[in-house]
VEXZA-543675 format. One line per 4 residues: number of its first residue (from 1); for each residue x, y, z of N, C-alpha, C. Coordinates in nm, 4 decimals, padded with zeros to 6 digits. Atoms other than C-alpha are relative to their C-alpha. Layout:
NUM = X Y Z X Y Z X Y Z  ...
end
This chain:
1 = 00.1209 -00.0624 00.0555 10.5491 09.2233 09.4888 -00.1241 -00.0658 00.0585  00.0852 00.0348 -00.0569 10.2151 09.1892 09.6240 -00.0998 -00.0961 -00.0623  00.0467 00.1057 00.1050 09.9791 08.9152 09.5156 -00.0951 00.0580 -00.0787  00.1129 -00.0457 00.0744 09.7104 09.1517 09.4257 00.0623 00.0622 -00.1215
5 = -00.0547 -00.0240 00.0899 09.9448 09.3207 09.2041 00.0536 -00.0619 -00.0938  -00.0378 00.1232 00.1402 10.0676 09.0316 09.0266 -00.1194 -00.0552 -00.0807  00.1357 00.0059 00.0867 09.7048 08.9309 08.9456 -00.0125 00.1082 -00.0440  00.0615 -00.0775 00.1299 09.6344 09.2443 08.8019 00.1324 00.0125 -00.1268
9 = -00.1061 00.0072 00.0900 09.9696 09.2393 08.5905 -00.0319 -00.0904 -00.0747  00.0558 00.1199 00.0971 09.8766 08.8845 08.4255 -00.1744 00.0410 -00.0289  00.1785 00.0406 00.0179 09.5039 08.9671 08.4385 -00.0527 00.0860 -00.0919  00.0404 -00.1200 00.0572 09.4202 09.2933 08.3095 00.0338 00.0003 -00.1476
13 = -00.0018 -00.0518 00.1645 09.3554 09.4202 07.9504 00.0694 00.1122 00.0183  -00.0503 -00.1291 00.0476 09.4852 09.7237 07.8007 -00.0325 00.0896 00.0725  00.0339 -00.0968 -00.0905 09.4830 10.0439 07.9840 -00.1132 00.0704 -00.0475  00.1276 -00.1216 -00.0289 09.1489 10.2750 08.0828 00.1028 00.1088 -00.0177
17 = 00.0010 -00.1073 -00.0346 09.2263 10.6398 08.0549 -00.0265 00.0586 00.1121  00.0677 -00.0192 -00.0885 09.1483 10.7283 08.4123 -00.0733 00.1386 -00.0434  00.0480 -00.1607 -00.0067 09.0758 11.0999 08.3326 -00.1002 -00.0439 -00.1266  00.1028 00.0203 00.0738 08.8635 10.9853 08.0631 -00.1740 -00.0269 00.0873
21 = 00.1334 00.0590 -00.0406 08.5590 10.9244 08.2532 -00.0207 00.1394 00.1366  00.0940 -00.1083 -00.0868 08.4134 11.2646 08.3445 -00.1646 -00.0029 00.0052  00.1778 00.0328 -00.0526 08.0517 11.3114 08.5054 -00.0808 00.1068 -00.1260  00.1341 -00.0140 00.0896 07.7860 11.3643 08.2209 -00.1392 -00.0500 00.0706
25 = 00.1789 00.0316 -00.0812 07.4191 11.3854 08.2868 -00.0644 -00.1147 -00.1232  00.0429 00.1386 00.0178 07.2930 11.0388 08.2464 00.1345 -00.0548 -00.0107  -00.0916 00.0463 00.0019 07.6475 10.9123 08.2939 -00.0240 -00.1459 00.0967  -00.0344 00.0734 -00.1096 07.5318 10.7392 08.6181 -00.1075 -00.1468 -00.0482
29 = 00.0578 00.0927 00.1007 07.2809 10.5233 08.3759 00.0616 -00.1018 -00.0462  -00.0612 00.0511 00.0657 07.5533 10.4505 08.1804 00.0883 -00.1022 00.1119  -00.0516 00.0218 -00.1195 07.7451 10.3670 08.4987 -00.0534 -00.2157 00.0475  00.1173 00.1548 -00.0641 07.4612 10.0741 08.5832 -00.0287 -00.0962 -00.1234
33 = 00.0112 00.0683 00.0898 07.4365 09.9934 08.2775 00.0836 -00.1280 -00.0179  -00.1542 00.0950 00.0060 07.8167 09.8173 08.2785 -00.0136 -00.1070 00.0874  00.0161 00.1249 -00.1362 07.7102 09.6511 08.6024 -00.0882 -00.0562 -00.0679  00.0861 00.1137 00.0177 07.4334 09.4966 08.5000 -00.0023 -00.1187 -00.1184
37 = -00.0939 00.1046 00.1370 07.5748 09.3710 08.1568 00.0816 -00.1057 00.0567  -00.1145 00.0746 -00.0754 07.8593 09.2405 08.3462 -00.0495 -00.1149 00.1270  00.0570 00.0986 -00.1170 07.6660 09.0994 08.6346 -00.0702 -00.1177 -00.0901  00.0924 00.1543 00.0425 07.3923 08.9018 08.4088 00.1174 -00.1295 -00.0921
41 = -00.0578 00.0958 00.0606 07.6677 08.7511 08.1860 00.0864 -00.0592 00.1110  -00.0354 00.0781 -00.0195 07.8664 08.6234 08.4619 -00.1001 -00.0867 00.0946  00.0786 00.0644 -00.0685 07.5897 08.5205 08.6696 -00.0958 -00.1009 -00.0846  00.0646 00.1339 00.0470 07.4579 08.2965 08.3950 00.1185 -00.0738 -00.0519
45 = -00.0555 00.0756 00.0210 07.7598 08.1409 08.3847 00.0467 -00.0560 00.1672  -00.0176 00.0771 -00.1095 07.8663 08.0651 08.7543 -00.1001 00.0728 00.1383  00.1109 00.0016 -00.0596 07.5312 08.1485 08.9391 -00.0415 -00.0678 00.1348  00.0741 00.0953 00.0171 07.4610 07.8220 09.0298 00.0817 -00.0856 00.1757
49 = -00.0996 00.0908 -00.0988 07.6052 07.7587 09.4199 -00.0039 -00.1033 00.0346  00.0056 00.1535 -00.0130 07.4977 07.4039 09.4332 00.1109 -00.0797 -00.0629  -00.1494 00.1049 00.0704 07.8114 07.3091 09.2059 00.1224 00.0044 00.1015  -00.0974 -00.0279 -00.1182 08.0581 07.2592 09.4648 00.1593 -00.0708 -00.0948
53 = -00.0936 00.0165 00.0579 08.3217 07.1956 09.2135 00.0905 00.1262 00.0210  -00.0801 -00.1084 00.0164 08.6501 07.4480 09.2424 -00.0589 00.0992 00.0684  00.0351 -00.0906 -00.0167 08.5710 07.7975 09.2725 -00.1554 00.0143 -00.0323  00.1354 -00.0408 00.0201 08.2024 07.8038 09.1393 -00.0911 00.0647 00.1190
57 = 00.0911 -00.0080 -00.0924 08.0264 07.8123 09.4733 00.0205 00.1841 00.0825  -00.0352 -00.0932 -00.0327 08.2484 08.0963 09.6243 -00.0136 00.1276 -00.1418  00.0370 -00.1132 00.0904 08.2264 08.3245 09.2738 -00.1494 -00.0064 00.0128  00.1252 -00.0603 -00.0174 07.8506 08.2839 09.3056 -00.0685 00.0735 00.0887
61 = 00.0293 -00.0793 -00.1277 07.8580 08.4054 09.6633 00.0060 00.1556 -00.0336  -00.0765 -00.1420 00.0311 08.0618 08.6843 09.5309 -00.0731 00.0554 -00.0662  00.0485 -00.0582 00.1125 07.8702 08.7654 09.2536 -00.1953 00.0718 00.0751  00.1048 -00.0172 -00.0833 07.5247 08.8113 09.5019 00.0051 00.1557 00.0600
65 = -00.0593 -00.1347 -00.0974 07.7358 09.0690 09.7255 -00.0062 00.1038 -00.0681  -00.0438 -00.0695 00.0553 07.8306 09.2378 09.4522 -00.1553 00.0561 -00.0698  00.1449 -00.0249 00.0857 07.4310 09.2767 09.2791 -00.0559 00.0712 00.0953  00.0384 -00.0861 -00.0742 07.3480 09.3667 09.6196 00.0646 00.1432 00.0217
69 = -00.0925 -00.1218 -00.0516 07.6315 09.6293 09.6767 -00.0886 00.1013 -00.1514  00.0084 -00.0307 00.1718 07.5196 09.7338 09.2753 -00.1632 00.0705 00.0606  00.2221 -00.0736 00.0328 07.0961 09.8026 09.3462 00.0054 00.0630 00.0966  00.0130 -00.1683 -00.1520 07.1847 10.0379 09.6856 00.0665 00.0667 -00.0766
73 = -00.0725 -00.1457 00.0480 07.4290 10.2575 09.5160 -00.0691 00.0313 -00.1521  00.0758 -00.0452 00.1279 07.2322 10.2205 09.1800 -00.1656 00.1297 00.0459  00.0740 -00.1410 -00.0184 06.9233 10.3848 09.3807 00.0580 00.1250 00.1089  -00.0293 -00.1198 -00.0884 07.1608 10.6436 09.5773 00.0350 00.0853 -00.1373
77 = -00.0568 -00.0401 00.0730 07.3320 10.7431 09.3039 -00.1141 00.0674 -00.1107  00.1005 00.0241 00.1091 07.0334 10.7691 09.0521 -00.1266 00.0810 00.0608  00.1270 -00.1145 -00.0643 06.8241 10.9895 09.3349 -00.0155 00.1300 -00.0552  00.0516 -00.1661 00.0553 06.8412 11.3189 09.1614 00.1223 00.0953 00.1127
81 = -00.0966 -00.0909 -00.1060 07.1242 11.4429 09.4736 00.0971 -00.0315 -00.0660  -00.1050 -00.0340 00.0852 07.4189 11.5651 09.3758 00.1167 -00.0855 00.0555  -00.0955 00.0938 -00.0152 07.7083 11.3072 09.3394 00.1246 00.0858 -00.0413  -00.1482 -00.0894 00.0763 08.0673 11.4037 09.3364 00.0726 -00.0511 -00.1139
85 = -00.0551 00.0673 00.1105 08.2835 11.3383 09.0705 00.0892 -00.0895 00.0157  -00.0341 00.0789 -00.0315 08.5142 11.1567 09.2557 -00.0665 -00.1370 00.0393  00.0833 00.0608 -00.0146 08.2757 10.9466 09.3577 -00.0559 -00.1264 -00.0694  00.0814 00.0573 00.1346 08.0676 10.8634 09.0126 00.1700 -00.1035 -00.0240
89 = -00.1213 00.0667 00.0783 08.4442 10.8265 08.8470 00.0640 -00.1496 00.0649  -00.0691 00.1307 -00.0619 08.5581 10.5422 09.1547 -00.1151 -00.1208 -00.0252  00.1053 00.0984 00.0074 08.2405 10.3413 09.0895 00.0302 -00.0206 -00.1311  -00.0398 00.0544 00.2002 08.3009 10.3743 08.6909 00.1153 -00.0842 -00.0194
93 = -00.1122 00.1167 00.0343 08.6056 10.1819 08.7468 -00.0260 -00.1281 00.0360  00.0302 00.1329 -00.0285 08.4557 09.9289 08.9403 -00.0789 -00.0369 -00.0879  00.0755 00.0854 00.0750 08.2026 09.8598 08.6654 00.0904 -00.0099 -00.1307  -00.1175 00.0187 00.1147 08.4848 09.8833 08.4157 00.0531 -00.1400 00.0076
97 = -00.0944 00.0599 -00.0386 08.6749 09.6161 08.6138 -00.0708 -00.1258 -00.0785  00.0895 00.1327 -00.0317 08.3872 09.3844 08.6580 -00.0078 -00.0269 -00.2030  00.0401 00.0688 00.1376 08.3141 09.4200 08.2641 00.1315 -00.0391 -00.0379  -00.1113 00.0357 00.0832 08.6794 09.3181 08.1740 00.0299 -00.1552 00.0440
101 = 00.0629 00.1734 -00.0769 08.5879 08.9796 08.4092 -00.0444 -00.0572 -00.0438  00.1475 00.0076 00.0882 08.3149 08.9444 08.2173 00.0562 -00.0533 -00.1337  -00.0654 00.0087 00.0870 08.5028 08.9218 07.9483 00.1234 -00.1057 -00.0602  -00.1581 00.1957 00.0128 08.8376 08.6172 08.0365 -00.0809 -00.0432 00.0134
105 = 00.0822 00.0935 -00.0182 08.7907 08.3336 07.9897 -00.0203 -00.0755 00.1140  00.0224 00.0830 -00.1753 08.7286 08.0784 08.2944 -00.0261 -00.0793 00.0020  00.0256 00.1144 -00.0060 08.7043 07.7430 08.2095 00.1026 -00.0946 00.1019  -00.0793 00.0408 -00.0944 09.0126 07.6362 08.3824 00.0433 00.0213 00.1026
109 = -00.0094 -00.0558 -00.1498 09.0452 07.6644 08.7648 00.1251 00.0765 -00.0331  -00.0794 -00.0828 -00.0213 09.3529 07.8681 08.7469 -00.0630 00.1593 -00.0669  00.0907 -00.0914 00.1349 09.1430 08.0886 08.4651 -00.0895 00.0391 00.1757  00.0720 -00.0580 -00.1352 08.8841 08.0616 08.8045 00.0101 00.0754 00.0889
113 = -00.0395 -00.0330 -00.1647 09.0768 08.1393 09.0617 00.0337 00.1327 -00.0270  -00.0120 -00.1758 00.0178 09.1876 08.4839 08.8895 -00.1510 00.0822 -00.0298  00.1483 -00.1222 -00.0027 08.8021 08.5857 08.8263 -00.0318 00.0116 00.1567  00.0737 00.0182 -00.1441 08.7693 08.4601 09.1940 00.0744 00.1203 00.1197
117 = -00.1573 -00.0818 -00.0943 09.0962 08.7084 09.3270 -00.0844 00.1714 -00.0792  00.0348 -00.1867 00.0488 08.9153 09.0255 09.0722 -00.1342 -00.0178 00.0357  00.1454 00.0023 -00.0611 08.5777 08.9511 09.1865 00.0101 00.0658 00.1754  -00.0123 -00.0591 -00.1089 08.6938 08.9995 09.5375 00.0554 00.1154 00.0584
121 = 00.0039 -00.1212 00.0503 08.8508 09.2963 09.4590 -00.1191 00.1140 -00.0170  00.0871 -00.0717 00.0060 08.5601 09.4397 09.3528 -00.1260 00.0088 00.0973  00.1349 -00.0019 -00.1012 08.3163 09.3635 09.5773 00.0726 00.0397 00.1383  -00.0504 -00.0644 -00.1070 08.5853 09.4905 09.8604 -00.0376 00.1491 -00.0006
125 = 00.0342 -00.1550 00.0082 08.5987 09.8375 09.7060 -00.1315 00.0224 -00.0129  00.1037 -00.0225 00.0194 08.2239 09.8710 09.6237 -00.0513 -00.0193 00.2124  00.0648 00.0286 -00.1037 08.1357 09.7442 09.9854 00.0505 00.1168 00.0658  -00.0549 -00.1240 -00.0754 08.3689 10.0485 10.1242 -00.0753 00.1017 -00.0783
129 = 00.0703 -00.1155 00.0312 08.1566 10.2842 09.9302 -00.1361 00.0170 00.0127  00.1543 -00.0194 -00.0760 07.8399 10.2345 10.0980 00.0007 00.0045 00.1463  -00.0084 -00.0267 -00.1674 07.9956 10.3050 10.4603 -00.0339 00.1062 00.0539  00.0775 -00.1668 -00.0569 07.8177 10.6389 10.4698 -00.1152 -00.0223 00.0747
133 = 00.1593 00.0248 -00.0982 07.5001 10.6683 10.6955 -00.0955 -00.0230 -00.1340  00.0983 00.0749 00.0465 07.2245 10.5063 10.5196 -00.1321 00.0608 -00.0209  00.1029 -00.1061 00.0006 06.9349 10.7210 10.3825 00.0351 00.1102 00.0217  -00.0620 -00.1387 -00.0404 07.1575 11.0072 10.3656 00.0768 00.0001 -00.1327
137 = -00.0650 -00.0547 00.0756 07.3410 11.1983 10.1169 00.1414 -00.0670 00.0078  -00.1682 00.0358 -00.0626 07.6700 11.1124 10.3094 00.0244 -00.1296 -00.0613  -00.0691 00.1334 00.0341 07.6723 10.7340 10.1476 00.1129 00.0938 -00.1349  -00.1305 -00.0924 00.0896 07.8202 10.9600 09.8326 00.0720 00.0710 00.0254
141 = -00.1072 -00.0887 -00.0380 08.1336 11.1157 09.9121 00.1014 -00.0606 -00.0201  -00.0880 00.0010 00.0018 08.4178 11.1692 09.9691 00.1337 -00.0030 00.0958  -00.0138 -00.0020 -00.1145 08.6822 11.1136 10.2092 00.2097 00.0817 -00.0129  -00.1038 -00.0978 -00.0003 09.0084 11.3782 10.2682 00.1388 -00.1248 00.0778
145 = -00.1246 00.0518 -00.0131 09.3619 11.1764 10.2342 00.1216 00.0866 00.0599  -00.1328 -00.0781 -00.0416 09.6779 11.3402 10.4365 00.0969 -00.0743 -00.0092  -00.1036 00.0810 -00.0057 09.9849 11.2171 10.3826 00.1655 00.0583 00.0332  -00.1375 -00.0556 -00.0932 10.2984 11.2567 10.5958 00.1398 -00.1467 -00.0929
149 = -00.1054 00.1193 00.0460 10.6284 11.1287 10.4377 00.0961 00.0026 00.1384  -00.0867 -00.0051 -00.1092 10.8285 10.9678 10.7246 00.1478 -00.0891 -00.0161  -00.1472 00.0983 00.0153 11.2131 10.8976 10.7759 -00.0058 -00.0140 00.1328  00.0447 00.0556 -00.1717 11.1940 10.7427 11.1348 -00.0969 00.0936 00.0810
153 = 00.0754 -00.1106 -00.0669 11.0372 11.0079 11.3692 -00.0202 00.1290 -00.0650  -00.0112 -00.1676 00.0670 11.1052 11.3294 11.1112 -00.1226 -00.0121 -00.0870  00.0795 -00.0039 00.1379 10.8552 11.4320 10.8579 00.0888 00.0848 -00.0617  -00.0791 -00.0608 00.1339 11.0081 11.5008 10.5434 -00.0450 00.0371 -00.1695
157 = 00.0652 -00.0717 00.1445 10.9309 11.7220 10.2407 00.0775 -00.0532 -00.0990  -00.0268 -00.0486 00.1269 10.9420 11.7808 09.8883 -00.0005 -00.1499 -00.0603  00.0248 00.0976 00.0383 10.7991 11.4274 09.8043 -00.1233 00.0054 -00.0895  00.1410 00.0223 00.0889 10.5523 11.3457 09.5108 -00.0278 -00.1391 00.0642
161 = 00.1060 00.1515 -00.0149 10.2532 11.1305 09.6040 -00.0749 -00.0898 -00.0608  00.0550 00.1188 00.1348 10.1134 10.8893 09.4111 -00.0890 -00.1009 00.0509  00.0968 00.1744 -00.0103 09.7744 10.6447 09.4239 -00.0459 -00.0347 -00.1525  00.0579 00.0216 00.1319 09.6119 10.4935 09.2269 -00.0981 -00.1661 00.1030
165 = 00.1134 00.0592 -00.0390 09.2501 10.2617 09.2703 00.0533 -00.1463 00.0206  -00.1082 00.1746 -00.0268 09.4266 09.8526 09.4147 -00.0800 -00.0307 -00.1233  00.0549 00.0569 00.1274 09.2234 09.7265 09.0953 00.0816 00.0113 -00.0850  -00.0841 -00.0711 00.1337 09.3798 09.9048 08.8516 00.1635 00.0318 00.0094
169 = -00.1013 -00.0408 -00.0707 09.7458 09.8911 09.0142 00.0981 -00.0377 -00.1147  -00.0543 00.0122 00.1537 09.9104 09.7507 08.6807 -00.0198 00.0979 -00.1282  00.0052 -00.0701 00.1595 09.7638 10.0330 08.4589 00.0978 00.1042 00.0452  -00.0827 -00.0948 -00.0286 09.9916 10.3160 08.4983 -00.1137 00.1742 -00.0899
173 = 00.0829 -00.1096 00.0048 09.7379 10.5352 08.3052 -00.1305 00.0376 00.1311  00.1082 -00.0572 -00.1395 09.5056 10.5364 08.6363 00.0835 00.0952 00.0912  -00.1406 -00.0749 -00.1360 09.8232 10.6783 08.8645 -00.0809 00.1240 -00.0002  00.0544 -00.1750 00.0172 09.7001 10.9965 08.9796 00.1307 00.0497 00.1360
177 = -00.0996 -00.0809 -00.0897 09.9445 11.2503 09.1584 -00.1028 00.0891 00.1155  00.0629 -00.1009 -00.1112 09.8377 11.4308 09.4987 00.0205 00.1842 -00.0597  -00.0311 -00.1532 00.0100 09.8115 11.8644 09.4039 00.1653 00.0397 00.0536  -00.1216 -00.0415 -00.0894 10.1390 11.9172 09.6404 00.1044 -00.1036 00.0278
181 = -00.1293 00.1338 -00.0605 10.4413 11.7700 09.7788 -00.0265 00.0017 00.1341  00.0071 00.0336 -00.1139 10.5405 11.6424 10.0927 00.0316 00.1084 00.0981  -00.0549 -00.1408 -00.0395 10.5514 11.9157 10.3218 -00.0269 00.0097 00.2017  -00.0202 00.0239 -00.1265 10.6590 11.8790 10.7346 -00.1536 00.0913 00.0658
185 = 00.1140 -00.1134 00.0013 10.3940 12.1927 10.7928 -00.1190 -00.0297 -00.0507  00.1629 00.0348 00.0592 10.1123 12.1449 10.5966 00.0360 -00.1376 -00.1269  00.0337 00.1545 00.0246 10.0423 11.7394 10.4817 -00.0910 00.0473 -00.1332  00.0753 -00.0028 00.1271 09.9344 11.7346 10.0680 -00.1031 -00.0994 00.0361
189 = 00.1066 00.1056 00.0476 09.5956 11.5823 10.0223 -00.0877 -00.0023 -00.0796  00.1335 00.0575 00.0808 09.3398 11.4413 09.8306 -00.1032 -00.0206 00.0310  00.0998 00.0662 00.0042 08.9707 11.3970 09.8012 -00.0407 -00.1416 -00.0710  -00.0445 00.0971 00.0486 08.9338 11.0581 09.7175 -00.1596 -00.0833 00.0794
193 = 00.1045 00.0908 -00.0039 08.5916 10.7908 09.6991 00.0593 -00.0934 00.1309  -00.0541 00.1036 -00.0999 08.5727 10.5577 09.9763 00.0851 -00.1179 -00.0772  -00.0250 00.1366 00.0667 08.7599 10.2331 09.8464 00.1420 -00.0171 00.0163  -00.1507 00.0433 -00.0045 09.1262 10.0354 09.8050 00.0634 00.0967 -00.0162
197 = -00.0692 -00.0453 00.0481 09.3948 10.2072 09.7240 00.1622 -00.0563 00.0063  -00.2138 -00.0111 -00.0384 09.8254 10.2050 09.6866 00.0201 00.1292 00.0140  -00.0363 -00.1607 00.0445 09.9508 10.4910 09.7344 00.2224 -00.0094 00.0398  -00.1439 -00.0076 00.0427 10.3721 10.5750 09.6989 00.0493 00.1181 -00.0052
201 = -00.1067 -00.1517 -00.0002 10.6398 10.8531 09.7324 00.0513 -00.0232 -00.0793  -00.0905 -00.0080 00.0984 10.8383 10.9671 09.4548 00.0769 00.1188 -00.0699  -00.1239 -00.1401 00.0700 11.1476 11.2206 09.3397 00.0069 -00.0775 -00.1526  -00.0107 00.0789 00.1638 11.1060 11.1098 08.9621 -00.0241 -00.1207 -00.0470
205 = 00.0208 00.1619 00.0477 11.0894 10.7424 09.0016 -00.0452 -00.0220 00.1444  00.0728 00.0671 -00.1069 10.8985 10.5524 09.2933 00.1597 -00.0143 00.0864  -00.0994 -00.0055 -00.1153 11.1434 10.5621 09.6251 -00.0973 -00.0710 00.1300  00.0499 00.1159 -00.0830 10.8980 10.3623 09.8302 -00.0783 -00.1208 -00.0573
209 = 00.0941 00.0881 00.0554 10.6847 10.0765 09.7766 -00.1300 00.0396 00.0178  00.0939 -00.0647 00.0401 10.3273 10.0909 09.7180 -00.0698 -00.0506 00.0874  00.0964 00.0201 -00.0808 10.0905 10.1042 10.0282 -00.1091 -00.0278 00.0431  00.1331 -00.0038 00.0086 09.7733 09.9895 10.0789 -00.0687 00.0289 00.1142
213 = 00.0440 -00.0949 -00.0482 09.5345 10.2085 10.2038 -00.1210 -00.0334 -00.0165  00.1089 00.0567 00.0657 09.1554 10.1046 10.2703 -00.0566 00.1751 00.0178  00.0566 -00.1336 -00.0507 08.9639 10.4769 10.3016 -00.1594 -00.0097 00.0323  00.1480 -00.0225 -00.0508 08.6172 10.5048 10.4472 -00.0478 -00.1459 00.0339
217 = 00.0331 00.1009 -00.0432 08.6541 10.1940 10.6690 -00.1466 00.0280 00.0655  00.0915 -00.0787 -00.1154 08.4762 10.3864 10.9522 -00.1130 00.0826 -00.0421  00.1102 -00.0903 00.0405 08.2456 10.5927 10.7534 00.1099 00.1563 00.0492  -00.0419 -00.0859 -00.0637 08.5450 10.8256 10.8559 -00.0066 00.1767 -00.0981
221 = -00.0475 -00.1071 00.1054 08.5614 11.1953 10.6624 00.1657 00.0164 -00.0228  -00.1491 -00.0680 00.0011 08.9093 11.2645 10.7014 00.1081 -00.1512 00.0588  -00.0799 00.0659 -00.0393 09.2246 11.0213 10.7246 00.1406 00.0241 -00.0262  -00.1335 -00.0589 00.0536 09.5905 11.0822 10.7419 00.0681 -00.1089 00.0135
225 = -00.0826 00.0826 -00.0453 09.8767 10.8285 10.7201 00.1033 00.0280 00.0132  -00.1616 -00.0384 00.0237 10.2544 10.8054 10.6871 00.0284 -00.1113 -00.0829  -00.0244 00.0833 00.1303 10.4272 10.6710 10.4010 00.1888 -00.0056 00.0721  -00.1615 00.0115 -00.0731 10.8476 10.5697 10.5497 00.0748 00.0254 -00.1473
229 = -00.1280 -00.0568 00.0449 11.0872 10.7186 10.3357 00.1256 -00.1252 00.0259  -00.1350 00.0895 -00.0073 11.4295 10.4402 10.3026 00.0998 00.0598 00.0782
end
């Protein structure tokens, strides 16, 4: 199992609803709101990069990136242009995440070192969702997932697909299914926010392991992969 997945297994609270968090007007308020709650309380607790004790110095780095990544997409998002829903909803998780950070405790470096493993987390996916051109509509979007299931050289159908946001890879209420199956001819996909992901094949129960997938390294629109079949 992967290490990011084992931190979120020990780390994480109780499950989000993913489908719970549809776009309302003034949602994206609410949105900034979480960040900035979340940002000031941990930033008046490890702020302070002159402590070169443990982790402190590196979570305060982190925590900078992340305020910066936070006040560009707070004024893209917050321009009055129309945001998608995929979009709003992948950012609402990242300020979800950050407030559940916000939240352990962290007195003891091991306590540290897991805000220091979901901190970087978050400030990975947030940094992939500002790879759009810059003063443009295009930072919000969205970017088109294809996915080919492969048994050596064949593509092979009639596979369910499965991601779900690398943050949230322990909740099982985030899982989201692709519209279609696997299909040699035409490749099921998804619209999907720039950011982490796993993604997985499955006839009823998971039949591969769970892939990670970064999307909108490149500022790309469109990406296809292959997922190997056993």
């Amino acid at each position: 199992m992967k290490i990011g997945v084992i931190f979120f297994l020990l780390f994480l609270s109780p499950p989000l609803v993913y489908s719970q968090l549809p776009v309302k007007n003034g949602q994206e308020h609410a949105v900034f709101n979480s960040f900035h709650g979340a940002l000031g309380e941990l930033t008046s607790r490890f702020g302070n990069k002159t402590d070169s004790g443990g982790y402190q110095p590196d979570i305060a780095e982190l925590l900078d990136k992340i305020t910066e990544h936070v006040k560009f997409l707070e004024s893209v998002i917050t321009s009055g242009k129309p945001i998608p829903k995929e979009y709003l909803e992948s950012v609402s998780l990242d300020g979800e995440l950050l407030k559940r950070l916000a939240r352990k405790e962290s007195k003891s470096e091991p306590e540290r070192k897991r805000l220091y493993e979901g901190l970087k987390e978050v400030e990975s996916d947030l940094a992939l969702k500002i790879t759009g051109k810059r003063g443009s509509s295009e930072v919000a979007r969205v970017v088109q997932l294809l996915v080919h299931a492969k048994r050596g050289d064949q593509d092979v159908g009639a596979y369910e697909v499965w991601y779900v946001p690398r943050g949230w890879a322990s909740d099982s209420s985030a899982f989201k299914r692709f519209d279609g199956l696997t299909n040699p001819s035409n490749p099921p996909s998804m619209n999907l926010a720039p950011g982490n992901y796993f993604v997985w094949l499955s006839k009823g129960q998971p039949v591969t392991e769970r892939q990670p997938v970064s999307i909108g390294v490149n500022g790309e629109a469109k990406r296809e992969i292959d997922v190997v079949v056993p």
